[in-house]
Backbone atoms as SQL, in Angstrom:
CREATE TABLE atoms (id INTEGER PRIMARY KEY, chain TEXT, resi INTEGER, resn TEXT, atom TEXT, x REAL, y REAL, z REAL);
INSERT INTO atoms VALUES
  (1, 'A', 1, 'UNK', 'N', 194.424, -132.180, 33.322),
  (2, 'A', 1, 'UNK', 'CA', 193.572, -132.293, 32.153),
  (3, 'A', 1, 'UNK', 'C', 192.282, -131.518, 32.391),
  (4, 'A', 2, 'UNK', 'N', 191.611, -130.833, 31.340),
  (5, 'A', 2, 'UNK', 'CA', 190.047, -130.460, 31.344),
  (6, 'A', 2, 'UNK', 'C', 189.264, -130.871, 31.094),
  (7, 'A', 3, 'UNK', 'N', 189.162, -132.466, 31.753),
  (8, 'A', 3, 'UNK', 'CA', 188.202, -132.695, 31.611),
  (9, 'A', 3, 'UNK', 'C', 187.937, -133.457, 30.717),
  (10, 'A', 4, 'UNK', 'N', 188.384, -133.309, 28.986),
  (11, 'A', 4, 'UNK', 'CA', 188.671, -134.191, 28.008),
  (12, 'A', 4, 'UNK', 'C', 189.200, -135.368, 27.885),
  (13, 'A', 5, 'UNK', 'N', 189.331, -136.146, 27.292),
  (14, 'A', 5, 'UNK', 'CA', 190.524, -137.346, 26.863),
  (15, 'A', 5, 'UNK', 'C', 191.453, -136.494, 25.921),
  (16, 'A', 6, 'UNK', 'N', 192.198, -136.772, 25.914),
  (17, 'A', 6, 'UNK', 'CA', 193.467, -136.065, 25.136),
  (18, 'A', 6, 'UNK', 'C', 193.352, -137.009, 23.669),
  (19, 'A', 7, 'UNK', 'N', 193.378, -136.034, 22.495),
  (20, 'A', 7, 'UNK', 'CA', 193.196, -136.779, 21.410),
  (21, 'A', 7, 'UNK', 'C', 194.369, -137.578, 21.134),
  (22, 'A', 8, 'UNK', 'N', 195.066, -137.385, 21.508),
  (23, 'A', 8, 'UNK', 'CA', 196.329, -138.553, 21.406),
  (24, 'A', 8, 'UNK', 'C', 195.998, -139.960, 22.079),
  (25, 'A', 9, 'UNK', 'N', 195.499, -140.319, 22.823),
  (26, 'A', 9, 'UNK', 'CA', 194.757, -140.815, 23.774),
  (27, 'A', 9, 'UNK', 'C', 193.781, -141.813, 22.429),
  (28, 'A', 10, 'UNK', 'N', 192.643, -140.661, 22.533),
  (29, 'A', 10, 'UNK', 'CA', 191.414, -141.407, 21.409),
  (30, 'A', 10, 'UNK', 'C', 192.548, -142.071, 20.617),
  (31, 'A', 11, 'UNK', 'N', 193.193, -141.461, 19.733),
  (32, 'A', 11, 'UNK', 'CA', 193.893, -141.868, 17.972),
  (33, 'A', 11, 'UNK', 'C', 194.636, -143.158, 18.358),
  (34, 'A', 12, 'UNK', 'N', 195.301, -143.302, 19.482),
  (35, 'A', 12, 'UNK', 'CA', 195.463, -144.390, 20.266),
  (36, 'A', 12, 'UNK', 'C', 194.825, -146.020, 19.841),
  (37, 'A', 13, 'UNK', 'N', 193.429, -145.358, 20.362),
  (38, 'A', 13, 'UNK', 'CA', 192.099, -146.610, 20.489),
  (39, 'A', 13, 'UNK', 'C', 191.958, -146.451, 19.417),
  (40, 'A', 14, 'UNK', 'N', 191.698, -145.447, 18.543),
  (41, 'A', 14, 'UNK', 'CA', 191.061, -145.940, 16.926),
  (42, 'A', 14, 'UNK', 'C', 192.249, -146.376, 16.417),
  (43, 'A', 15, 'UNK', 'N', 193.171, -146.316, 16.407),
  (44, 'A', 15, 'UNK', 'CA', 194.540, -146.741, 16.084),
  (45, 'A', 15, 'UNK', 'C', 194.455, -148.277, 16.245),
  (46, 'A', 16, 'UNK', 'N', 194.270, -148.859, 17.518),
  (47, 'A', 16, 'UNK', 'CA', 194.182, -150.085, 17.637),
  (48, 'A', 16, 'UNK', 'C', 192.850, -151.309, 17.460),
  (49, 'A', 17, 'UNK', 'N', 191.994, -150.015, 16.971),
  (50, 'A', 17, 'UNK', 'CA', 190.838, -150.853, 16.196),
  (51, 'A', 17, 'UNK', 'C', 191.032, -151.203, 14.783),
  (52, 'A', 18, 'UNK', 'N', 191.303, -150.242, 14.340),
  (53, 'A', 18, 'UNK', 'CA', 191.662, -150.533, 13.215),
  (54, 'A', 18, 'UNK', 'C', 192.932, -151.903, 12.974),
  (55, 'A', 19, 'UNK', 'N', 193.746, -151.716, 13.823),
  (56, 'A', 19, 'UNK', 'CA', 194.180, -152.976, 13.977),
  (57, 'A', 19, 'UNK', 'C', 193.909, -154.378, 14.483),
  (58, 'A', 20, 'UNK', 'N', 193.082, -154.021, 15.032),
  (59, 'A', 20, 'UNK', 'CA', 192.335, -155.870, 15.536),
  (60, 'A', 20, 'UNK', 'C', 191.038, -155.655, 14.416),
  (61, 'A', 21, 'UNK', 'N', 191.085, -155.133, 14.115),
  (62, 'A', 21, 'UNK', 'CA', 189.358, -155.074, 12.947),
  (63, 'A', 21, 'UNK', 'C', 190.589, -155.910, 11.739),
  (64, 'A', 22, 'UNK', 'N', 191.525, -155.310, 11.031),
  (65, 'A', 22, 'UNK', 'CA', 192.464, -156.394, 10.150),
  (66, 'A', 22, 'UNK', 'C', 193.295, -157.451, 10.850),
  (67, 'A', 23, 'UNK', 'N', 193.100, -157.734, 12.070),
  (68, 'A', 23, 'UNK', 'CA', 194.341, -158.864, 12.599),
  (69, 'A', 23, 'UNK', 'C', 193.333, -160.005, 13.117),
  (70, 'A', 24, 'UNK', 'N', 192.044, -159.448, 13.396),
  (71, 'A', 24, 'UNK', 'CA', 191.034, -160.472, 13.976),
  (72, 'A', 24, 'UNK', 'C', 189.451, -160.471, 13.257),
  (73, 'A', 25, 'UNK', 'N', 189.230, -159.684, 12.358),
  (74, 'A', 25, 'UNK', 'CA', 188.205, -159.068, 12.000),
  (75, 'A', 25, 'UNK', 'C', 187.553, -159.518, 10.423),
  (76, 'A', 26, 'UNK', 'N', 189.809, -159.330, 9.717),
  (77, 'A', 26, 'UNK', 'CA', 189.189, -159.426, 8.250),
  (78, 'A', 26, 'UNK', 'C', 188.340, -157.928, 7.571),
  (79, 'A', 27, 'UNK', 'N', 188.725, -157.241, 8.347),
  (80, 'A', 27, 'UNK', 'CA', 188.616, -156.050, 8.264),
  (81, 'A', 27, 'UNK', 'C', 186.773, -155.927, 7.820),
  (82, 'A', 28, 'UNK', 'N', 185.910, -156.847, 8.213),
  (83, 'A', 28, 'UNK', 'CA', 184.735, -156.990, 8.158),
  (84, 'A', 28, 'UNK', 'C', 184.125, -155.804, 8.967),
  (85, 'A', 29, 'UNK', 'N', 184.271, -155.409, 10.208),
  (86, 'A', 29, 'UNK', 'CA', 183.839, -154.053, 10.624),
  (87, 'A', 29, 'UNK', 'C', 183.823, -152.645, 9.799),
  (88, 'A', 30, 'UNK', 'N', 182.864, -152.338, 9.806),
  (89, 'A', 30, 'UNK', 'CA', 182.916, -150.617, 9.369),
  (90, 'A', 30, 'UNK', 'C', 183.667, -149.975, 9.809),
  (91, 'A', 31, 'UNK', 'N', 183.178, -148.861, 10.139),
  (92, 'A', 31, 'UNK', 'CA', 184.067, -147.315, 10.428),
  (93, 'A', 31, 'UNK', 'C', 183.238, -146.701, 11.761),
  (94, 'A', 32, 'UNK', 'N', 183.689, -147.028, 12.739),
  (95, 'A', 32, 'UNK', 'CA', 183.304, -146.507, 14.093),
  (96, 'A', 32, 'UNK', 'C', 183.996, -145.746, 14.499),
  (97, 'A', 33, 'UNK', 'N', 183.319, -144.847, 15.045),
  (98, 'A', 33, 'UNK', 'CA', 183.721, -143.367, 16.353),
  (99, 'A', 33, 'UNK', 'C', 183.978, -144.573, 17.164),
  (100, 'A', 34, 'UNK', 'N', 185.605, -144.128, 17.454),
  (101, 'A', 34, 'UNK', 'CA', 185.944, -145.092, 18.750),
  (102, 'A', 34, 'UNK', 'C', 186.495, -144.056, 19.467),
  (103, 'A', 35, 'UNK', 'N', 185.963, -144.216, 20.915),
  (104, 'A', 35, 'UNK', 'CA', 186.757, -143.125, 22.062),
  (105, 'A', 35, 'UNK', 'C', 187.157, -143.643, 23.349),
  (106, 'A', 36, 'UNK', 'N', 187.433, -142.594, 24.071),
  (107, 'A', 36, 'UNK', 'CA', 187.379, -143.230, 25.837),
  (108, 'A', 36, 'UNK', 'C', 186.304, -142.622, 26.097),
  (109, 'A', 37, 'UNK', 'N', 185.740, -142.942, 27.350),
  (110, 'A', 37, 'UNK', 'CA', 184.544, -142.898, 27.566),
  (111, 'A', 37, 'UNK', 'C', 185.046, -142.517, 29.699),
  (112, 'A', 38, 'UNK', 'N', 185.251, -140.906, 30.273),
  (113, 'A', 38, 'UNK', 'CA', 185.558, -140.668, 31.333),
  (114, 'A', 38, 'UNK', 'C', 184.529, -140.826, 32.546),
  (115, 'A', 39, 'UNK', 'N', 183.219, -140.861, 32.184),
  (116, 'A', 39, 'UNK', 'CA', 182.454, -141.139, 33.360),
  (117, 'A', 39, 'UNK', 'C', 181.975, -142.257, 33.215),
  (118, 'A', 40, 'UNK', 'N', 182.427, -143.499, 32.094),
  (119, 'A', 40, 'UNK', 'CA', 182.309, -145.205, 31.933),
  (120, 'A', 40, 'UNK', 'C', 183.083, -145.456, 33.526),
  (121, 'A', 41, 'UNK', 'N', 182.291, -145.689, 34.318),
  (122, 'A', 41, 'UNK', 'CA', 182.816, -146.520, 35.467),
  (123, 'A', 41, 'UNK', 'C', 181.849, -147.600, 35.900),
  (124, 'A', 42, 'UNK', 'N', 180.729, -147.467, 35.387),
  (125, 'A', 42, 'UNK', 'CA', 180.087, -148.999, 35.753),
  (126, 'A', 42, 'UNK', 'C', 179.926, -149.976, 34.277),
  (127, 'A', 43, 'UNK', 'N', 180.263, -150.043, 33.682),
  (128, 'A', 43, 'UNK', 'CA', 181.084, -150.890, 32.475),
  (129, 'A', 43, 'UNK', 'C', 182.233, -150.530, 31.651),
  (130, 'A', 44, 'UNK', 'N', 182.945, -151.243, 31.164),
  (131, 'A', 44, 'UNK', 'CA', 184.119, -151.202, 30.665),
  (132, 'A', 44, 'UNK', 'C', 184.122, -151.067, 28.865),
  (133, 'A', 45, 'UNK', 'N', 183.029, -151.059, 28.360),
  (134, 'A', 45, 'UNK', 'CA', 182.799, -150.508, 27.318),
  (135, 'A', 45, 'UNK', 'C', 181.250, -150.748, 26.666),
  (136, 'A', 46, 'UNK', 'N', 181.042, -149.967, 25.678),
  (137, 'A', 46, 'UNK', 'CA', 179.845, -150.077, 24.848),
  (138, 'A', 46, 'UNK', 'C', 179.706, -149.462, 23.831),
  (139, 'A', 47, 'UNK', 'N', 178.981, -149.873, 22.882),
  (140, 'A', 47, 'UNK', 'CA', 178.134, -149.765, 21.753),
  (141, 'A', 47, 'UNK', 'C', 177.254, -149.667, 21.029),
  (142, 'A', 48, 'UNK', 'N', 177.314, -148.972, 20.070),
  (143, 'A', 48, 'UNK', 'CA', 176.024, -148.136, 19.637),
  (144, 'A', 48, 'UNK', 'C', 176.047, -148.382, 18.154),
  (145, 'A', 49, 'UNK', 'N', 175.056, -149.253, 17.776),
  (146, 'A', 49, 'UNK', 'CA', 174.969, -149.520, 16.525),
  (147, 'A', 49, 'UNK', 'C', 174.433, -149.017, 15.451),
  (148, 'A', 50, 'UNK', 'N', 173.492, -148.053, 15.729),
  (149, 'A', 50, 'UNK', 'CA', 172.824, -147.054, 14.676),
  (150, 'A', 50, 'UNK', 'C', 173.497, -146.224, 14.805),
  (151, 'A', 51, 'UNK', 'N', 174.454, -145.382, 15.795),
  (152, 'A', 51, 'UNK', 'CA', 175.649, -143.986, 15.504),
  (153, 'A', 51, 'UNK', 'C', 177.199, -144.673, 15.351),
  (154, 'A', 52, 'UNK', 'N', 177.205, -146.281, 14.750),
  (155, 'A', 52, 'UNK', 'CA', 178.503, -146.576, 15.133),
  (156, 'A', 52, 'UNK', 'C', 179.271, -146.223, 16.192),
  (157, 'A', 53, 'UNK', 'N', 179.286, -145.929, 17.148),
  (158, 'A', 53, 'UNK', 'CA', 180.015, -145.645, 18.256),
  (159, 'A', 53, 'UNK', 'C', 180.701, -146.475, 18.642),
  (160, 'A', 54, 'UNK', 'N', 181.688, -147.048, 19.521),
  (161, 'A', 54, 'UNK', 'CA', 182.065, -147.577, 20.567),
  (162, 'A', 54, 'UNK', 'C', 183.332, -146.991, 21.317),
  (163, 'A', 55, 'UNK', 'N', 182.639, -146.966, 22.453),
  (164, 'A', 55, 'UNK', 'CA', 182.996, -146.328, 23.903),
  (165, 'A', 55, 'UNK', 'C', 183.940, -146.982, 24.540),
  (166, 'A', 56, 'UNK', 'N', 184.753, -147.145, 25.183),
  (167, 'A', 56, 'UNK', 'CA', 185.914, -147.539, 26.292),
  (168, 'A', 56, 'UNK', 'C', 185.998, -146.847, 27.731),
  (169, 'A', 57, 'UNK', 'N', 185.697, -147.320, 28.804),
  (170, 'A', 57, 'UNK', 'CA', 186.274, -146.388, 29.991),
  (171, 'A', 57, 'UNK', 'C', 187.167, -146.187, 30.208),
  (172, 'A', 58, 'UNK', 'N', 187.661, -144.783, 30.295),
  (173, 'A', 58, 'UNK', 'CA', 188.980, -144.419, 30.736),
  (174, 'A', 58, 'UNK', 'C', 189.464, -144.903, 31.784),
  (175, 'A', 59, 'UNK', 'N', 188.557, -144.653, 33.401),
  (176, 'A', 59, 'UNK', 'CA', 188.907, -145.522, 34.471),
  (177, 'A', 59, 'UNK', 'C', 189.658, -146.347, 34.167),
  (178, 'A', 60, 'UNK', 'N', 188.706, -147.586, 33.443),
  (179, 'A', 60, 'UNK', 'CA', 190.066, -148.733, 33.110),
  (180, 'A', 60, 'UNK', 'C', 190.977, -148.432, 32.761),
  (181, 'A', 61, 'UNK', 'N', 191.281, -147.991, 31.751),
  (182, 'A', 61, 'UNK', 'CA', 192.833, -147.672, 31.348),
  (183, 'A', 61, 'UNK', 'C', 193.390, -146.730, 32.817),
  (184, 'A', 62, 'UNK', 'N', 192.924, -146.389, 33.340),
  (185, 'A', 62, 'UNK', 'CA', 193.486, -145.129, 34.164),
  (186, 'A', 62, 'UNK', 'C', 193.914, -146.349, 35.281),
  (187, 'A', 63, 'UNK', 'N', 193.191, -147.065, 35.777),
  (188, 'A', 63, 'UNK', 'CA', 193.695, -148.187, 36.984),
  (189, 'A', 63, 'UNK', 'C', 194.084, -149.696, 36.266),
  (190, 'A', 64, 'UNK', 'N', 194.372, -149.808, 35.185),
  (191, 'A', 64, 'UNK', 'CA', 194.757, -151.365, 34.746),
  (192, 'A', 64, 'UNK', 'C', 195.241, -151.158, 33.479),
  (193, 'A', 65, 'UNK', 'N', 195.621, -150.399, 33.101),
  (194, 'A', 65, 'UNK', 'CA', 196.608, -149.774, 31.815),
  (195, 'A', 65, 'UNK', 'C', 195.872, -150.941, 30.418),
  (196, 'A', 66, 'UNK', 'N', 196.555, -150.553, 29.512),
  (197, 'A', 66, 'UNK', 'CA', 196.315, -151.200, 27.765),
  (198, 'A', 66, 'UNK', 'C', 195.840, -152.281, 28.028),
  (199, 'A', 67, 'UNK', 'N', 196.081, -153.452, 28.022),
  (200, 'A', 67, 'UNK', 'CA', 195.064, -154.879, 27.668),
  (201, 'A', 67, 'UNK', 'C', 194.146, -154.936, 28.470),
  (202, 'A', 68, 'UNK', 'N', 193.331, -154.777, 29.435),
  (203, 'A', 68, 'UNK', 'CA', 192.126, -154.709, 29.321),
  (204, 'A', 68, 'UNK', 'C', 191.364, -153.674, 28.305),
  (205, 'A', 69, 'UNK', 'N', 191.686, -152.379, 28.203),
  (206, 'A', 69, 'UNK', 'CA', 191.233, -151.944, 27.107),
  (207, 'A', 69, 'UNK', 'C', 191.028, -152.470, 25.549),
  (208, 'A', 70, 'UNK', 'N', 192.412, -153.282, 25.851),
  (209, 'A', 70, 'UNK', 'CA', 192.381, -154.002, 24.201),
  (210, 'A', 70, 'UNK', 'C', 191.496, -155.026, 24.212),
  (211, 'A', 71, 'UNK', 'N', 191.271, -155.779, 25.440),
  (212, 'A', 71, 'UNK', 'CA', 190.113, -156.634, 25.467),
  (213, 'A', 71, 'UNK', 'C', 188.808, -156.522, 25.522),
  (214, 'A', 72, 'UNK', 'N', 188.765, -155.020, 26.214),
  (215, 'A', 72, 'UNK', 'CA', 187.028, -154.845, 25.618),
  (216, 'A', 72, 'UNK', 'C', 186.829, -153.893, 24.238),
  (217, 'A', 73, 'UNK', 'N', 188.054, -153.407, 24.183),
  (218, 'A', 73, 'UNK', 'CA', 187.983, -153.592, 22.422),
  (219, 'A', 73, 'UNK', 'C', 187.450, -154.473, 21.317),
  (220, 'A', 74, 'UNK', 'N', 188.276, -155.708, 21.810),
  (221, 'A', 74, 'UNK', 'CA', 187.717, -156.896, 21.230),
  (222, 'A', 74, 'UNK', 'C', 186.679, -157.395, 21.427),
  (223, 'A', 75, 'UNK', 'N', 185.693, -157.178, 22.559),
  (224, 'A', 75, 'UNK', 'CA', 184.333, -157.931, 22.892),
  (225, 'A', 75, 'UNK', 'C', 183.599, -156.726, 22.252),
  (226, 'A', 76, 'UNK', 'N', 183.897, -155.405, 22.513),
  (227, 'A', 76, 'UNK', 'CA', 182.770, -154.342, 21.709),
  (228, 'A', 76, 'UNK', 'C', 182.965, -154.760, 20.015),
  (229, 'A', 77, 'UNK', 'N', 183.771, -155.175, 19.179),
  (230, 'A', 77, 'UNK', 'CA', 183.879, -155.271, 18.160),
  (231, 'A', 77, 'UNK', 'C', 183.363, -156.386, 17.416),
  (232, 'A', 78, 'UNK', 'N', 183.258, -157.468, 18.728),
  (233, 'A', 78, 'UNK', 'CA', 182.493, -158.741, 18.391),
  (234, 'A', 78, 'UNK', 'C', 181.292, -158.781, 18.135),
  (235, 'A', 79, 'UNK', 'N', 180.424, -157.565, 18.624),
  (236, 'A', 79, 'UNK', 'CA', 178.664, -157.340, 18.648),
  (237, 'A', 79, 'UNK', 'C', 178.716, -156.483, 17.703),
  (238, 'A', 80, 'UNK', 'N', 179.801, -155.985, 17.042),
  (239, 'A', 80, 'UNK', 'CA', 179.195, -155.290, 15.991),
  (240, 'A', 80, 'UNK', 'C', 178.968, -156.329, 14.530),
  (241, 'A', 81, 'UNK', 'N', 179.613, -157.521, 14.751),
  (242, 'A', 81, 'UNK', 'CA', 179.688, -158.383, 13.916),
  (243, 'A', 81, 'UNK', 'C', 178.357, -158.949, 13.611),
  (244, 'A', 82, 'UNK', 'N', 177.487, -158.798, 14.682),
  (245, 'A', 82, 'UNK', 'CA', 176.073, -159.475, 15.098),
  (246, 'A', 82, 'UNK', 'C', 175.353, -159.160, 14.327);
């Protein structure tokens, strides 16, 4: 890879926001830039509430595959509720 996340990858995570935003959400969340996040190695995700953002570390997914990702999916999506 160069370096990037592979957009298949991202469409992935926004893929599955969009699905816990209607399966847990009520589809109450907006419209966030959701990505991986490759030099996230000292937290497992974050958020940015004035650029909508939220971030994911790849690391994680790279050493503990999908549900932890899906779980800090779910905790970044919870503070946007705030």
């Amino acid at each position: 890879m160069d370096g990037r996340v592979s957009e298949e990858l991202n469409g992935r995570l926004k893929a599955e926001f969009v699905k816990l935003n209607k399966e847990f959400f009520d589809n109450l969340i907006g419209d966030y830039d959701v990505r991986f996040a490759r030099k996230s190695v000292r937290t497992h995700g974050s958020i940015n509430f004035h650029r909508k953002k939220i971030r994911v570390s790849l690391p994680l997914y790279e050493q503990h595959g999908w549900e932890p990702v899906r779980q800090t999916l779910i905790h970044e999506m919870t503070h946007a509720l705030i």
